[in-house]
Each structure stands twice: as structure tokens, then as C-alpha cells.
MMTF fields as JSON, N, C-alpha, C and O atoms, coordinates in Angstrom:
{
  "mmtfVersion": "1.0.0",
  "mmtfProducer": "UNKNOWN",
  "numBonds": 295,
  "numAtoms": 296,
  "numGroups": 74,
  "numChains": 1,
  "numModels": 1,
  "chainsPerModel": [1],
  "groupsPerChain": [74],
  "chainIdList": ["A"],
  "bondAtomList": [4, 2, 8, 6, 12, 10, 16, 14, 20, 18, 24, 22, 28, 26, 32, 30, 36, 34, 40, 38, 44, 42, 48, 46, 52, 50, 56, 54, 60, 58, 64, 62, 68, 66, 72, 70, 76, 74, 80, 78, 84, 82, 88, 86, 92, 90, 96, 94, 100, 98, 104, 102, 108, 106, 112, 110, 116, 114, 120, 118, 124, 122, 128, 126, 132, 130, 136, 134, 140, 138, 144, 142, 148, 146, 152, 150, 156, 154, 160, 158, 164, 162, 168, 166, 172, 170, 176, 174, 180, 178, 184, 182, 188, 186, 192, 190, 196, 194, 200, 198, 204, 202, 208, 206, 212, 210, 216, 214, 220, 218, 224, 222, 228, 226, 232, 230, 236, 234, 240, 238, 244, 242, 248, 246, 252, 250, 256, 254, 260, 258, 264, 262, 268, 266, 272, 270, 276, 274, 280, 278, 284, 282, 288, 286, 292, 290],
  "bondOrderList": [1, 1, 1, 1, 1, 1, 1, 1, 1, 1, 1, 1, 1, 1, 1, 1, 1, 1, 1, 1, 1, 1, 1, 1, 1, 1, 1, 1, 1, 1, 1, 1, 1, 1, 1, 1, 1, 1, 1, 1, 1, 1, 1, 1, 1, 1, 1, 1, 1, 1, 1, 1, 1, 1, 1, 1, 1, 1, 1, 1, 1, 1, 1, 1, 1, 1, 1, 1, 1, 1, 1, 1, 1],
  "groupList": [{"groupName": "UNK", "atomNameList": ["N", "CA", "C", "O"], "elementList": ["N", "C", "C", "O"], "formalChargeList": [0, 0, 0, 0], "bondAtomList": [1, 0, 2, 1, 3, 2], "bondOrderList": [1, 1, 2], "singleLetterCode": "X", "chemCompType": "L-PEPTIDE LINKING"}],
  "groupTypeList": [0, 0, 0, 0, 0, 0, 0, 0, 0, 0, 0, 0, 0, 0, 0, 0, 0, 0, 0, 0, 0, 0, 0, 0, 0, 0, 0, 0, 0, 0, 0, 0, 0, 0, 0, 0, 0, 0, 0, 0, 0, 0, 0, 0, 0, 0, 0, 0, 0, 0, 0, 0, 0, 0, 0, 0, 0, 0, 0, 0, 0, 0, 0, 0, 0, 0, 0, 0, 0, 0, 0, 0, 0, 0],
  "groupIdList": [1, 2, 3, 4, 5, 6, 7, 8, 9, 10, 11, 12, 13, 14, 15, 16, 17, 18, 19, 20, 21, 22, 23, 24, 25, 26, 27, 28, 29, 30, 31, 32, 33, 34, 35, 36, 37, 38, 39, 40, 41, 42, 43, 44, 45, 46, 47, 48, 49, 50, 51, 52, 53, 54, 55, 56, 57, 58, 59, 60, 61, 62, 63, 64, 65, 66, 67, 68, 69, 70, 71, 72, 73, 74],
  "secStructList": [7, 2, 2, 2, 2, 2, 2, 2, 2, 2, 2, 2, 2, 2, 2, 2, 2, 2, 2, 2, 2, 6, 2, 2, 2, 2, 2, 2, 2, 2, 2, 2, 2, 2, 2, 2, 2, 2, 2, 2, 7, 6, 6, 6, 1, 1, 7, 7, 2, 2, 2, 2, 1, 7, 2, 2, 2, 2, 2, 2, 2, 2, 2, 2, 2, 2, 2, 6, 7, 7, 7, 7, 7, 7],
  "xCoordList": [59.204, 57.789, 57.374, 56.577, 57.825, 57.79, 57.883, 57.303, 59.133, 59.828, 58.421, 57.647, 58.067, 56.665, 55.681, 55.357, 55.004, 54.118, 54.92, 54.364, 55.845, 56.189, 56.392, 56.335, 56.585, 56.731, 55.208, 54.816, 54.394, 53.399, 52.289, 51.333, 52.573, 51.815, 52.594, 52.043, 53.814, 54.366, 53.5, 52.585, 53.709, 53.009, 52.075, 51.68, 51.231, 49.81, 49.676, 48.894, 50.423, 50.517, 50.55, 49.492, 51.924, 52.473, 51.599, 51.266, 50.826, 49.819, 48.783, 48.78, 47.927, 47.188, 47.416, 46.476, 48.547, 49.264, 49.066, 48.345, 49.817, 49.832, 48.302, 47.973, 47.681, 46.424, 45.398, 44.334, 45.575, 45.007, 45.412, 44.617, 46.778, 47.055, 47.366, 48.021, 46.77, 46.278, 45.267, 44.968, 44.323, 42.982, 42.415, 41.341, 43.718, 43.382, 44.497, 45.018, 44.821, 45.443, 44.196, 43.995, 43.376, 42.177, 41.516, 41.49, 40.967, 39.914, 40.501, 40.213, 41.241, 42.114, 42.233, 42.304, 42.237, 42.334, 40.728, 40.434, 39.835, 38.099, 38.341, 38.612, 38.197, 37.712, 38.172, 37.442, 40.033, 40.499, 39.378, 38.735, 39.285, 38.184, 36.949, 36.495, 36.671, 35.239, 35.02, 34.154, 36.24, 36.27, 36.775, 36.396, 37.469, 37.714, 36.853, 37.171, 35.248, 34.199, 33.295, 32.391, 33.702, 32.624, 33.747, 33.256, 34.347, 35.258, 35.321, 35.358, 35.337, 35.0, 33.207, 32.775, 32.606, 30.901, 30.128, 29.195, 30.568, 30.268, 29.105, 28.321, 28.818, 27.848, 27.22, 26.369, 26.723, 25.607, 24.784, 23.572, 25.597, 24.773, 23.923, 23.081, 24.261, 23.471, 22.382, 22.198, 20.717, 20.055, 19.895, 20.784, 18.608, 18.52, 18.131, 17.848, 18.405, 18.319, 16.789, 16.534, 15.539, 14.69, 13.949, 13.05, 14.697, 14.154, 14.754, 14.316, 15.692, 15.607, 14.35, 14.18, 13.813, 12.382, 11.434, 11.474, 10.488, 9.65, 8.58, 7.867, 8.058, 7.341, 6.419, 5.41, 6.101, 4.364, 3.874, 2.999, 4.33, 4.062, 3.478, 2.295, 4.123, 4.104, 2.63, 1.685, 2.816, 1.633, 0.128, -0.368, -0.626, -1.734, -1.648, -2.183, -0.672, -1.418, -0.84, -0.987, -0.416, 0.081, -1.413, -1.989, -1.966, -3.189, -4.523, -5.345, -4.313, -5.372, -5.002, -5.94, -3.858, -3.381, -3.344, -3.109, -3.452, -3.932, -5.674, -6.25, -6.231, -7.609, -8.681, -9.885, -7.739, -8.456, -7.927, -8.169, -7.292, -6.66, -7.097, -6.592, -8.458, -8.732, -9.532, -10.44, -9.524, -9.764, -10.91, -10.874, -11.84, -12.711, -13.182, -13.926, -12.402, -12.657, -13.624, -13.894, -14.81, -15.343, -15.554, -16.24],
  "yCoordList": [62.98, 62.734, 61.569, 60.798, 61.21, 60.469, 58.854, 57.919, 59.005, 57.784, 57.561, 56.815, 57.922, 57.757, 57.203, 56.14, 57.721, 57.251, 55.824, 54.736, 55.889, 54.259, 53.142, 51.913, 53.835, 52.469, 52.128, 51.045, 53.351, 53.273, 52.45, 51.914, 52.417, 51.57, 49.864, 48.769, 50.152, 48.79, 48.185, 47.387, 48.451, 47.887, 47.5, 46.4, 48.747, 48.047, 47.047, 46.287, 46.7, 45.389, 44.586, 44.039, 44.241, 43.155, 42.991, 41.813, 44.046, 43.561, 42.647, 41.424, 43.276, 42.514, 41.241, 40.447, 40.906, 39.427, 38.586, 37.603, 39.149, 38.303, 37.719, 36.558, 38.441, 38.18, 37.66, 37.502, 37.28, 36.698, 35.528, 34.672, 35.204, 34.284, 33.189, 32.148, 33.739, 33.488, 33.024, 32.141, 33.632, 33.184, 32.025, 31.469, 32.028, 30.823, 29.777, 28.869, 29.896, 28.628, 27.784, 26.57, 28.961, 28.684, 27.764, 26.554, 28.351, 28.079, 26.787, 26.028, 26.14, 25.315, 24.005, 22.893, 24.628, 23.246, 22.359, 21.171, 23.73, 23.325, 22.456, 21.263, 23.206, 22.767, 20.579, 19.663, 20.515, 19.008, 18.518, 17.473, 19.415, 18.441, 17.834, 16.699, 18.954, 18.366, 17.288, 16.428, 17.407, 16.321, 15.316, 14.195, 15.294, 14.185, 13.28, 12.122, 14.097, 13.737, 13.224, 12.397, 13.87, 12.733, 11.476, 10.465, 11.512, 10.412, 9.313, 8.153, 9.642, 8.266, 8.137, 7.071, 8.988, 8.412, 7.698, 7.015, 7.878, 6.725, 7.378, 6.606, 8.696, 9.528, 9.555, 10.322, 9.182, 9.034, 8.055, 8.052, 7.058, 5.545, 5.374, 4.505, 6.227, 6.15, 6.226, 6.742, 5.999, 6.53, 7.957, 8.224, 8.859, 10.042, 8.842, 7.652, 10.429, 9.731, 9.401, 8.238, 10.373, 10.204, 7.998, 7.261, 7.916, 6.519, 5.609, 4.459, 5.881, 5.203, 4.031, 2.94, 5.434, 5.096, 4.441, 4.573, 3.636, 3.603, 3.792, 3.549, 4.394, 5.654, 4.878, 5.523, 3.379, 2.9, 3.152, 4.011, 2.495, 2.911, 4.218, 4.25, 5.224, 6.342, 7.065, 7.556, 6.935, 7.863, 8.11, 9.199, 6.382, 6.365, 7.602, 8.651, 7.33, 8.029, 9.728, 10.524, 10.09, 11.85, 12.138, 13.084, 11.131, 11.314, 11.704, 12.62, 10.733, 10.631, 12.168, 12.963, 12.557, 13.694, 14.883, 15.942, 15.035, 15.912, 16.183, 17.268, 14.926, 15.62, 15.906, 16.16, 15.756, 16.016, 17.27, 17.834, 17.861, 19.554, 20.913, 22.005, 20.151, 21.092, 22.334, 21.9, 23.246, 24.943, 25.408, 25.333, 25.852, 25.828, 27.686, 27.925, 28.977, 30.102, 30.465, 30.135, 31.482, 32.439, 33.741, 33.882],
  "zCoordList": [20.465, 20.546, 19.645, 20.179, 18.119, 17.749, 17.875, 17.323, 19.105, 19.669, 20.507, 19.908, 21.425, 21.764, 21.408, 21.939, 20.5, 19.778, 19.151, 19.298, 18.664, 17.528, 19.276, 19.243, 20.42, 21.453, 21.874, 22.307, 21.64, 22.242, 21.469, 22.029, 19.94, 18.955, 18.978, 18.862, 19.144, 19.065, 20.561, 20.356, 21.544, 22.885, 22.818, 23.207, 22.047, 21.343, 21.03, 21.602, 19.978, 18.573, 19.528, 19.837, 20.368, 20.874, 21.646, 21.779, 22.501, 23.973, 22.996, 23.138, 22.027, 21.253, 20.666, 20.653, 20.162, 19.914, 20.985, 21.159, 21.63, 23.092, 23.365, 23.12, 23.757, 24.239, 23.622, 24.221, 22.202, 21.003, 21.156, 21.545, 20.879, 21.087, 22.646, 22.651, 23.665, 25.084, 25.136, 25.94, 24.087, 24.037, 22.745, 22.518, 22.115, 20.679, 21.587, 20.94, 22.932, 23.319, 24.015, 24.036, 24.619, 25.666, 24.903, 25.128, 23.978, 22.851, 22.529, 23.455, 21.581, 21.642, 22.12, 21.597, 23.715, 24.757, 24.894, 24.762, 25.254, 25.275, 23.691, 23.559, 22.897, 21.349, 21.285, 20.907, 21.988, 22.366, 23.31, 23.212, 24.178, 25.265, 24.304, 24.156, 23.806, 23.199, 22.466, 22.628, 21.253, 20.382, 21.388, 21.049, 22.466, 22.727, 23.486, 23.757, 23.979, 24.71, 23.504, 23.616, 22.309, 21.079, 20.593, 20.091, 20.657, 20.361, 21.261, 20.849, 22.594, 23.675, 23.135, 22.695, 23.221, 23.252, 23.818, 23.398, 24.892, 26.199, 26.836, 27.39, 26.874, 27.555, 26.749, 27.2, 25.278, 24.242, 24.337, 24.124, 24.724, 25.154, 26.442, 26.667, 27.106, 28.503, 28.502, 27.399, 29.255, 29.105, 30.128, 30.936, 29.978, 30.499, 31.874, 32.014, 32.928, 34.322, 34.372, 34.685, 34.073, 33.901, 33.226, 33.631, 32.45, 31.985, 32.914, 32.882, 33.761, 34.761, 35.989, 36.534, 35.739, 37.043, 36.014, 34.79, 36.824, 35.757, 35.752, 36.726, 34.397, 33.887, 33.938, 34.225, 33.766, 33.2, 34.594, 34.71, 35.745, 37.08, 37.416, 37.756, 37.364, 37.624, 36.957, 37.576, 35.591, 34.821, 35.506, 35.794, 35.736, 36.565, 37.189, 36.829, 38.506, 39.491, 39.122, 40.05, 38.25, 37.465, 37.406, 37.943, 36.637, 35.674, 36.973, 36.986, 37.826, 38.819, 39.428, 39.47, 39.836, 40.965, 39.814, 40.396, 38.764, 37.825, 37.736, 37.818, 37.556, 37.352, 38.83, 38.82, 40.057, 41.259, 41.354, 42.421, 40.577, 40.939, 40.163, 39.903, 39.917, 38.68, 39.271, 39.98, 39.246, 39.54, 38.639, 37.411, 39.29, 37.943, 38.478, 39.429, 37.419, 37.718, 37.329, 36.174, 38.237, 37.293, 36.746, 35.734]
}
């Protein structure tokens, strides 16, 4: 009965090793990606897609199609 229990705790250990270290390989690989996405820094320089268009254009008529929508409850 003993023999039991000592295979059944060792299986334990080892299943837990294993799978720790499965998951600090995972962790690991992301953690390289990342640093290696601040290290190029090429996607910092971009602007947002938004500043693309342009905004002086645009505002007027927000402003105009905003204050013709106004709801007045009572």
C-alpha cells in the first residue's frame, strides 16, 4: 500500500514539473516576442489610423450635425 501512495505522489511531483515548466516555456517565448516588438519600434512611430484623415475638415460639419440633433425632454 505504501508503494502506492510513494508512485502516486511521485506522478504528482513529476506531472506538476512538467507542466510548470510547459508553461515557463510558453511564457518565455510571448515575453521574446514582446521585447522583440519594443526593440524594432517601428509601430511607435506610426501615426494612429485616426490622424490619418483630416480632422480640421471634418470638425465643422461634427459640430453643425451635433447641434441640429438636439432633443429637448420634458
Amino acid at each position: 500500500m505504501w508503494m502506492w501512495i510513494v508512485i502516486g505522489l511521485g506522478s504528482f511531483l513529476g506531472l506538476s514539473l512538467l507542466v510548470g515548466f510547459v508553461l515557463a516555456r510558453i511564457l518565455g517565448t510571448i515575453g521574446l516576442q514582446i521585447s522583440e516588438m519594443h526593440e524594432r519600434e517601428d509601430w511607435t512611430n506610426l501615426p494612429p489610423a485616426r490622424a490619418l484623415k483630416d480632422v480640421e475638415e471634418q470638425q465643422p460639419d461634427e459640430v453643425e450635425a451635433k447641434a441640429s440633433r438636439v432633443v429637448r425632454l420634458r
